[in-house]
Backbone as JSON Lines, residues from 0, in Angstrom:
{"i":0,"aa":"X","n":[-146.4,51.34,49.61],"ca":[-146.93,52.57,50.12],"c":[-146.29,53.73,49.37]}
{"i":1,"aa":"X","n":[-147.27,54.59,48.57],"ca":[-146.48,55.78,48.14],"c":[-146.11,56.96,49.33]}
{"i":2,"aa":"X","n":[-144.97,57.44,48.83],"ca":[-144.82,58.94,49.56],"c":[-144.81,59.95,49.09]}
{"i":3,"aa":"X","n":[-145.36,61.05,50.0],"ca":[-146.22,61.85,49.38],"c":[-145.06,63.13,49.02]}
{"i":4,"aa":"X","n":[-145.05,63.59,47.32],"ca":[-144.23,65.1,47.24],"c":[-144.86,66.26,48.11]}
{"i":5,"aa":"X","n":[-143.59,66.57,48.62],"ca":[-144.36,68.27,49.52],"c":[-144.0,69.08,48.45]}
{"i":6,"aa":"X","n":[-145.13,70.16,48.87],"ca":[-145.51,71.23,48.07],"c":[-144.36,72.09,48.69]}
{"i":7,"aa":"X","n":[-144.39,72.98,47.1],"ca":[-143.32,74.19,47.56],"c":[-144.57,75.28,47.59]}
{"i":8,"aa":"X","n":[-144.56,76.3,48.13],"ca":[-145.81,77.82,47.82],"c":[-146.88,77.34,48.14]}
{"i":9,"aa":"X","n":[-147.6,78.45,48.37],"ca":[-149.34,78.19,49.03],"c":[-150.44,76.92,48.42]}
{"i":10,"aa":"X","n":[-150.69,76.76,49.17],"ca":[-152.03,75.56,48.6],"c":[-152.93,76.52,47.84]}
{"i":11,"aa":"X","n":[-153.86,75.63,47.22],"ca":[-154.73,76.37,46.29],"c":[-155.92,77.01,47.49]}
{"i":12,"aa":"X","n":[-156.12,76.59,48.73],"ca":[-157.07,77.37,49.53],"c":[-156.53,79.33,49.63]}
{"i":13,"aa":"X","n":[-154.99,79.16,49.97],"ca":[-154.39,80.18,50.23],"c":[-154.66,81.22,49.06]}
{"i":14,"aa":"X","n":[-154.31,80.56,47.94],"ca":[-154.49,81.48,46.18],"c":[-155.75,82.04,46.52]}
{"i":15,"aa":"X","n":[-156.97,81.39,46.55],"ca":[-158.57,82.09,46.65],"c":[-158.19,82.37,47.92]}
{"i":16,"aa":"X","n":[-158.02,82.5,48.88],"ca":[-158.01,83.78,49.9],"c":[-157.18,85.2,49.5]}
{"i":17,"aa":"X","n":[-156.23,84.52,48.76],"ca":[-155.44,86.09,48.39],"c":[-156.74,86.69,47.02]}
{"i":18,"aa":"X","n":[-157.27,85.94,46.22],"ca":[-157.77,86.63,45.24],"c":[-159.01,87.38,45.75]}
{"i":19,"aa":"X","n":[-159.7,86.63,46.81],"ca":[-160.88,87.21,47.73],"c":[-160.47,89.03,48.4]}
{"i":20,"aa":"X","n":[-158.98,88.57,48.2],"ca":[-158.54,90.08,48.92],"c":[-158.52,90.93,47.59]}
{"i":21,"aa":"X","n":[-158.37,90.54,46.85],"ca":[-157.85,91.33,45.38],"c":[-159.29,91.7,45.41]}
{"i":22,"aa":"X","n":[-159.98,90.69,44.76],"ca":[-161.55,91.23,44.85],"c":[-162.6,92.53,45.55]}
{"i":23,"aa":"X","n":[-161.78,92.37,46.55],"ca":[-162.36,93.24,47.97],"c":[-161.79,94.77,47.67]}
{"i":24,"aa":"X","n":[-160.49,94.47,47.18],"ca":[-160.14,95.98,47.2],"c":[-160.25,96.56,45.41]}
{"i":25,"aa":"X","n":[-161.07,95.7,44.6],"ca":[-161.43,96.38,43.37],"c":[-162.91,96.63,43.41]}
{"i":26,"aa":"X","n":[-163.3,96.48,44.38],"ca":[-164.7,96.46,44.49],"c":[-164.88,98.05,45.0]}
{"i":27,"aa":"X","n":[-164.0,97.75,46.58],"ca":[-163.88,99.17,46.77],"c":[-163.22,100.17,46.27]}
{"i":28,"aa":"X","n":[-162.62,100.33,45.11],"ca":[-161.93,101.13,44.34],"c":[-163.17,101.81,43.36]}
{"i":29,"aa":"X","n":[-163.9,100.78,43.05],"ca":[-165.16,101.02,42.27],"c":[-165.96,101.46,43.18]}
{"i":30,"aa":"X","n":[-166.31,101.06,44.03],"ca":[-167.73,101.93,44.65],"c":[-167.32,103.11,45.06]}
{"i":31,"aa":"X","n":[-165.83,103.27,45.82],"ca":[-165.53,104.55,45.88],"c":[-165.23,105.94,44.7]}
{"i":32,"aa":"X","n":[-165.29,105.57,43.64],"ca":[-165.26,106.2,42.24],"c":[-166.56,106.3,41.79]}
{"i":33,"aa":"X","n":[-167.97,105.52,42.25],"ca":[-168.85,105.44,41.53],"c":[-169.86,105.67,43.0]}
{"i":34,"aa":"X","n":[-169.31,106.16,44.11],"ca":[-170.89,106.25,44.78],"c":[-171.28,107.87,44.92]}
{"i":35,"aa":"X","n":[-170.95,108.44,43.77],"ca":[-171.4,110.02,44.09],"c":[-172.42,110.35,43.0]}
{"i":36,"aa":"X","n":[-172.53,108.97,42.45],"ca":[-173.9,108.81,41.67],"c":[-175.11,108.06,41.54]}
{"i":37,"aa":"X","n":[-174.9,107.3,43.3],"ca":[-175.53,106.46,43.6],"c":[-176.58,106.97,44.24]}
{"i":38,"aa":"X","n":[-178.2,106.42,44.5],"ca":[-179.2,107.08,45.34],"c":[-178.56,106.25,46.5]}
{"i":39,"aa":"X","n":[-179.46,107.15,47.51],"ca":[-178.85,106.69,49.24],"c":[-179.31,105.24,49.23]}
{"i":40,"aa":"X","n":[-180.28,104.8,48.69],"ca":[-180.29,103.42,48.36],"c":[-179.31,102.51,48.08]}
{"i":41,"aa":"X","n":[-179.05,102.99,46.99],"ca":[-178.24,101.92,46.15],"c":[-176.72,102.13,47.2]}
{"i":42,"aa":"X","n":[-176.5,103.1,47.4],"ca":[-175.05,103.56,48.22],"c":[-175.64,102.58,49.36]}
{"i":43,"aa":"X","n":[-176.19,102.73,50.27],"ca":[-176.3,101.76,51.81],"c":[-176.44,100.57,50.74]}
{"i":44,"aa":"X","n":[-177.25,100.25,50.45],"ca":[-177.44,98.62,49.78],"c":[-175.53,97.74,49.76]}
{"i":45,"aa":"X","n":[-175.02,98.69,48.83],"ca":[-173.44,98.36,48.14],"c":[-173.0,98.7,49.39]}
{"i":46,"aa":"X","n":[-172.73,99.77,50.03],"ca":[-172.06,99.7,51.59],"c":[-172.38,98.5,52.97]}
{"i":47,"aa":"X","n":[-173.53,97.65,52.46],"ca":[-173.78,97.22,53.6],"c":[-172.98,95.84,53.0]}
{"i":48,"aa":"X","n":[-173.74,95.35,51.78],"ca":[-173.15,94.26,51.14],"c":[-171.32,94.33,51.32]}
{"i":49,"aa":"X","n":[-170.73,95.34,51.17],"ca":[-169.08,95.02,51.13],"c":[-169.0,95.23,52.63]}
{"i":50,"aa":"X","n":[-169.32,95.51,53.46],"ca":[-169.0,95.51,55.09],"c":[-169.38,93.78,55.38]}
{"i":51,"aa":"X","n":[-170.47,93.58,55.06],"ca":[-170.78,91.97,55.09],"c":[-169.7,91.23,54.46]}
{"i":52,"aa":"X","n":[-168.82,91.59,53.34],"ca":[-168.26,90.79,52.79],"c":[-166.45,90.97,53.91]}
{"i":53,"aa":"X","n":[-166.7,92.31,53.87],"ca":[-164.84,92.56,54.96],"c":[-165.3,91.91,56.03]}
{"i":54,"aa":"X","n":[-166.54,91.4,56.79],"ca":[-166.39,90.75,58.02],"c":[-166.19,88.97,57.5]}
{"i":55,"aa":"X","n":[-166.71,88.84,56.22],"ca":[-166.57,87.11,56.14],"c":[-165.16,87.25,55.7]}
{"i":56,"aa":"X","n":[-164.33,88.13,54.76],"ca":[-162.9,87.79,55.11],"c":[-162.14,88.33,56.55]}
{"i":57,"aa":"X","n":[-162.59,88.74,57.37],"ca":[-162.01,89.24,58.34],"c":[-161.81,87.75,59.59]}
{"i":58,"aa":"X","n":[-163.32,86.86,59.33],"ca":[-163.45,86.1,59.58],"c":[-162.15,84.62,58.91]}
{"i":59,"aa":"X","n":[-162.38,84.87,58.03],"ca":[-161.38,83.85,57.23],"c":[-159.91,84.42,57.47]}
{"i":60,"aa":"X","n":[-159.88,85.7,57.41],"ca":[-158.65,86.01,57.9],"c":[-158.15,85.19,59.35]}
{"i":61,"aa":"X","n":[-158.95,85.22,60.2],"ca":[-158.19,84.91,61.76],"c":[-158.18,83.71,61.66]}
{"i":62,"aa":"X","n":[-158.76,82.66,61.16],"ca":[-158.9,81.24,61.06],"c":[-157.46,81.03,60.11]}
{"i":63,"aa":"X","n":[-157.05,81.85,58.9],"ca":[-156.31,81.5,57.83],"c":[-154.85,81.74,58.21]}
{"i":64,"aa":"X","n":[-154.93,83.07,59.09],"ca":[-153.09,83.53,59.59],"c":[-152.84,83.48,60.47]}
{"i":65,"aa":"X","n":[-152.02,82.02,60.65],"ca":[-151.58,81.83,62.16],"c":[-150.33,82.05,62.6]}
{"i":66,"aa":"X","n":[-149.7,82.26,61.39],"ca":[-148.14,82.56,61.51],"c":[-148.03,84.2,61.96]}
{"i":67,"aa":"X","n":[-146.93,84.44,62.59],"ca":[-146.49,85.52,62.7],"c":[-145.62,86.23,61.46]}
{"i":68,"aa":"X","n":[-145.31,85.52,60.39],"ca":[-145.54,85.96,59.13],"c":[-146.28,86.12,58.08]}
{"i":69,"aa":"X","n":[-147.74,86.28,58.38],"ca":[-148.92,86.28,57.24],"c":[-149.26,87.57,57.44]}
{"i":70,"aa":"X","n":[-148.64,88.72,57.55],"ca":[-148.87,90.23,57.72],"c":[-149.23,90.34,56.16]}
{"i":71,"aa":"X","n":[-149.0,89.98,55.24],"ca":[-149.68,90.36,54.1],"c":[-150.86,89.78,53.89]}
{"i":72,"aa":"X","n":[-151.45,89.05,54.75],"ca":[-152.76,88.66,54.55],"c":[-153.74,89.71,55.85]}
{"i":73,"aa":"X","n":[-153.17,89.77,56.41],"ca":[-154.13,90.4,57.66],"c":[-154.35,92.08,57.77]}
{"i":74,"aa":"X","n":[-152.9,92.66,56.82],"ca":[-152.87,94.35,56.54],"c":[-154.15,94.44,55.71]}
{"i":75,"aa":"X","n":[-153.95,94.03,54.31],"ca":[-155.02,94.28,53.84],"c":[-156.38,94.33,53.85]}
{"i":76,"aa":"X","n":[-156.73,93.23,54.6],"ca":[-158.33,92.99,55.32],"c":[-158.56,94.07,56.18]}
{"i":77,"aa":"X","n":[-157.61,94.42,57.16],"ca":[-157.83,95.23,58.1],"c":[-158.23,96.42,57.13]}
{"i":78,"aa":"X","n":[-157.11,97.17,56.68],"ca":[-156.8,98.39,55.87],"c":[-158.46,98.23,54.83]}
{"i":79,"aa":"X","n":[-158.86,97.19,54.45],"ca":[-160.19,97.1,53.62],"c":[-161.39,97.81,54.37]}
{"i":80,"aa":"X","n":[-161.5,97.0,55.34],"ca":[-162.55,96.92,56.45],"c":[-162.36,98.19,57.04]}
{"i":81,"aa":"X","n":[-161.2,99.27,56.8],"ca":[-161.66,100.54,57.83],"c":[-161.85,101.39,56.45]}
{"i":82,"aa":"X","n":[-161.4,101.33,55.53],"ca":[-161.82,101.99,54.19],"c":[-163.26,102.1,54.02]}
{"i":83,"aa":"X","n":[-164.46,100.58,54.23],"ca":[-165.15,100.7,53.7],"c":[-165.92,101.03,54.58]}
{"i":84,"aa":"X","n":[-165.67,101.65,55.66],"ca":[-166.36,101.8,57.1],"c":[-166.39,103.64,56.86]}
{"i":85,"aa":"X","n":[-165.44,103.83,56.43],"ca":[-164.9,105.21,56.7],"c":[-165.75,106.03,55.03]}
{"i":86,"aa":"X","n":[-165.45,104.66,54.13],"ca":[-166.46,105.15,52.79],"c":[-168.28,105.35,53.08]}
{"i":87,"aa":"X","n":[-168.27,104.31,54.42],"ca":[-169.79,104.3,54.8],"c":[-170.11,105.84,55.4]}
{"i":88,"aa":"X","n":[-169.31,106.14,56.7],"ca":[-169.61,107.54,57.3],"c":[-169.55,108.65,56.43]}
{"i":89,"aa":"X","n":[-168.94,108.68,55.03],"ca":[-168.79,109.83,54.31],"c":[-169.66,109.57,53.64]}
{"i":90,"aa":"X","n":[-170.58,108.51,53.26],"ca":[-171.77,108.64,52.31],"c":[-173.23,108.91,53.08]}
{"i":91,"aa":"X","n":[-172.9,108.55,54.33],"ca":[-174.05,109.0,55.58],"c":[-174.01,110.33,55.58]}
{"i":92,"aa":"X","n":[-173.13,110.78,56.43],"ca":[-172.83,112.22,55.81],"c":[-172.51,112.67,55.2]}
């Protein structure tokens, strides 16, 4: 019977959840730099699509951090998700 080496550092699920976060907040770095040249179209279209996307990690977030030390996974989602909420009301109005 072999035995199995334990891993030291995150599994590879954990890596693509952190890069999903990286993703999220270069996305919104870009749309927020680039939606004052967008038609109200294209602005709701890209605002609705990244609100859809902060709720599927928001979602993966609560399933993914169960520890009371995964605050670096759960700040950022949060902190994403009111950015792109708050980028939505300023392009409404």
């Amino acid at each position: 019977m072999q035995t199995r080496d334990k891993r030291k550092g995150p599994d590879g699920l954990q890596k693509l959840f952190l890069y999903l976060i990286l993703l999220e907040w270069f996305l919104l770095i870009y749309t927020t730099t680039t939606i004052s040249r967008m038609t109200f179209r294209q602005g709701m279209m890209t605002l609705v699509l990244l609100l859809g996307f902060n709720l599927i990690l928001g979602k993966l977030c609560t399933k993914r951090a169960k520890r009371s030390t995964d605050g670096y996974i759960i700040y950022p989602v949060i902190c994403g998700g009111l950015l792109s909420f708050l980028l939505m009301l300023f392009f409404i109005f």
